[in-house]
C-alpha positions in Angstrom: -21.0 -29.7 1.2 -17.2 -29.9 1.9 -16.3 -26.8 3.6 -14.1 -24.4 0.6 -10.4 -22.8 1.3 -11.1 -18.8 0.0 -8.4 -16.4 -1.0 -9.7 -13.4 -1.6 -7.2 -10.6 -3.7 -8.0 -7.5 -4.5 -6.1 -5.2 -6.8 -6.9 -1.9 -5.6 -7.3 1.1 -8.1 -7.2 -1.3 -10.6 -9.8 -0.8 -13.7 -11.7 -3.6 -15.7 -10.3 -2.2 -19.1 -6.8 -2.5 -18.5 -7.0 -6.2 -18.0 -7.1 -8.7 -21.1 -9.8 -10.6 -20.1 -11.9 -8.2 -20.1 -11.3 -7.0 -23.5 -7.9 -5.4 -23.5 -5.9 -6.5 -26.1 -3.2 -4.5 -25.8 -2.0 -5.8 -22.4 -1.3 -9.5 -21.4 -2.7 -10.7 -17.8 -2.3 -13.9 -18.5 -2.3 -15.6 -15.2 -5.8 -13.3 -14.7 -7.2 -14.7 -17.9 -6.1 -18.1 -17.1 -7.9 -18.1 -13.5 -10.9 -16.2 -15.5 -11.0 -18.9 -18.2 -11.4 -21.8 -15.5 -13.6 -20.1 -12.8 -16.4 -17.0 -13.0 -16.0 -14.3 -14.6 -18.3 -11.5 -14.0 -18.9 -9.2 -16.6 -21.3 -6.4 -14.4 -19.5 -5.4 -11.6 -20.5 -2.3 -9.5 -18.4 -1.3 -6.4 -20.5 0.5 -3.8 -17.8 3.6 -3.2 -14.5 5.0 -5.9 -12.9 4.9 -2.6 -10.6 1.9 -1.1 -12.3 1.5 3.0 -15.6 2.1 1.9 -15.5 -0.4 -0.6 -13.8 -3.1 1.1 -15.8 -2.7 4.1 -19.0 -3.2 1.4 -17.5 -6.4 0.0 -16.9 -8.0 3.5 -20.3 -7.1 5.0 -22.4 -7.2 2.2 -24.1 -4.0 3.0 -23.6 -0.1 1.1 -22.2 2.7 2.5 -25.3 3.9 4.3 -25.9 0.8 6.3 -22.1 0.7 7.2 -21.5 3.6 7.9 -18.1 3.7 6.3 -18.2 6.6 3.7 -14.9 7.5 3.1 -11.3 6.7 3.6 -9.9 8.2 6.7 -12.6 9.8 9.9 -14.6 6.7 9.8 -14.4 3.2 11.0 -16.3 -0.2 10.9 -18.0 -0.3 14.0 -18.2 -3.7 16.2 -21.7 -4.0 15.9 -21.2 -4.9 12.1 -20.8 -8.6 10.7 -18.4 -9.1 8.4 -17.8 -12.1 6.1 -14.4 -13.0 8.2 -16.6 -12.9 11.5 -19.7 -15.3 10.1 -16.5 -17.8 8.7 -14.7 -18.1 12.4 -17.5 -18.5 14.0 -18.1 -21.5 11.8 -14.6 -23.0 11.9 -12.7 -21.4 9.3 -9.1 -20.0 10.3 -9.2 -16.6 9.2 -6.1 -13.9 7.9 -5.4 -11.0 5.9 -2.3 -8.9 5.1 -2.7 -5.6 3.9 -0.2 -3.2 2.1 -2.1 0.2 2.9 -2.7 2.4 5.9 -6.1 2.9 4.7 -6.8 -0.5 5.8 -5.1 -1.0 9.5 -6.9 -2.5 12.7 -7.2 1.1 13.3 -10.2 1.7 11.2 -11.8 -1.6 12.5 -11.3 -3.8 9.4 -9.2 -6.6 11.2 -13.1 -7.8 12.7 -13.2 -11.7 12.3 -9.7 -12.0 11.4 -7.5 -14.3 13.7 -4.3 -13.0 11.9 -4.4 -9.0 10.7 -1.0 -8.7 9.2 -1.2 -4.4 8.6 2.8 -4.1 10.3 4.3 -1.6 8.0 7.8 0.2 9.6 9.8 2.6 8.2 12.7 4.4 9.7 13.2 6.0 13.2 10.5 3.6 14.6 8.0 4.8 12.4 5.3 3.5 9.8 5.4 4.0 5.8 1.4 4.8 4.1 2.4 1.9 1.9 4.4 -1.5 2.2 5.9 -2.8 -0.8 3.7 -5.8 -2.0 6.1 -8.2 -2.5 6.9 -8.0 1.8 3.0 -8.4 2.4 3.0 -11.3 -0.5 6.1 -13.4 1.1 4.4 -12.8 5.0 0.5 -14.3 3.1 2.3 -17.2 1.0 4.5 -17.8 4.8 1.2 -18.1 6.3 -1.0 -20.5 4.0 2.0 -22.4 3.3 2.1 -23.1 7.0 -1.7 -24.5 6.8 -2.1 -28.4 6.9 -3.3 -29.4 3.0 -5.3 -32.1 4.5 -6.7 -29.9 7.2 -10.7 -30.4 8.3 -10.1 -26.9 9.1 -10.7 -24.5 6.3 -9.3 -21.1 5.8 -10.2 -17.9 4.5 -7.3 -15.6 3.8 -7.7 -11.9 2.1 -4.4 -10.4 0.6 -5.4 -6.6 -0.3 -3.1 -4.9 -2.9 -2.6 -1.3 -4.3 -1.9 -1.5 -7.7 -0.9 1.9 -8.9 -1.3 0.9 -12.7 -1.7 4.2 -14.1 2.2 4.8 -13.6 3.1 1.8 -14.6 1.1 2.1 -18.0 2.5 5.6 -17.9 6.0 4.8 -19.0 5.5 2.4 -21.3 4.5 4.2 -24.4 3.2 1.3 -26.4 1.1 0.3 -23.9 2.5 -3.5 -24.7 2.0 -4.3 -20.4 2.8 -8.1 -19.6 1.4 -8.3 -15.7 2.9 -11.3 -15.7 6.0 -9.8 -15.5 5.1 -8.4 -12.3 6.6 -10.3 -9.8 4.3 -10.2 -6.9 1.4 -10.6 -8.9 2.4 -13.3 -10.8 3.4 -14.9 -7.3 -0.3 -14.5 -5.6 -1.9 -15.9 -8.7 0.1 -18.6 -9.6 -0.4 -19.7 -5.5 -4.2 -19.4 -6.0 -4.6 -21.1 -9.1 -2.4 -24.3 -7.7 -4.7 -23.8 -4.5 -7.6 -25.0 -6.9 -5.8 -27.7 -8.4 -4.4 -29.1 -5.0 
């Protein structure tokens, strides 16, 4: 089997009902539906923890909270005797990165194990850090990146881009509910770059 490029995204706080494909028909996603329609989409999804480490740290070891030992956000961190999915991947060849908009998620708390590239800078004034970058900085430094990998590589590549989508708010201010994600610049951005990724 031809070794497979991966991009993983996840849209952090994000919930199944406010998406179209999965039933919404008040709001458009259409660049969701569109990857939906033409890939997998899974209709029973359970995440291991309500919380954004613990979670993530389940989908890139494949293990729950009690075998991780990562069982909330903030006061615990992946230890290195866990394998992740980004570990198993380099050690077979694939080039491996992520870039994360969250301070949850920083080296700091041992989720950069297995990636070459761990993009998690986020400065704010007087030579300090912000809790949050704004997505479309940690969007234009992951599109700088796989653009810069060969098409025609023997190499693969596995990169995770990690998002906080604070939809609530959003949905918040518009009273009829009308939402076109598409509209959204950075996510339109990510998913329009994945879904040519499958075509190229």
């Amino acid at each position: 089997m031809k070794p497979t490029n991966i991009v993983l995204i996840t849209l952090d706080t994000v919930r199944a009902d406010h998406l179209h494909c999965y039933e919404n028909a008040k709001i458009k996603t259409p660049t969701i539906d569109a990857l939906a329609n033409s890939g997998v989409l899974f209709e029973k999804a359970v995440a291991q923890a309500p919380l954004t480490l613990p979670s993530h740290t389940s989908m890139f070891t494949g293990t729950n909270p009690n075998v991780h030992h990562v069982r909330d956000t903030g006061g615990f961190v992946l230890q290195p005797s866990s394998v992740t999915m980004a570990t198993i991947l380099r050690e077979h060849g694939w080039k491996t990165a992520a870039f994360v908009v969250a301070v949850v998620l920083k080296r700091a708390f041992g989720f950069n194990q297995g990636f070459s590239v761990y993009d998690d800078r986020m400065p704010g004034g007087s030579g300090g850090e912000v809790m949050m970058r704004n997505a479309g900085i940690t969007m234009d430094h992951a599109l700088a990146w796989l653009n810069s990998q060969p098409r025609q590589s023997s190499q693969p590549f596995l990169s995770g881009c990690i998002f906080m989508m604070r939809t609530s708010r959003t949905f918040r201010r518009r009273q009829n509910f009308n939402v076109n994600i598409r509209a959204i610049p950075t996510t339109r951005k990510s998913l329009t770059w994945t879904s040519r990724l499958g075509a190229s």
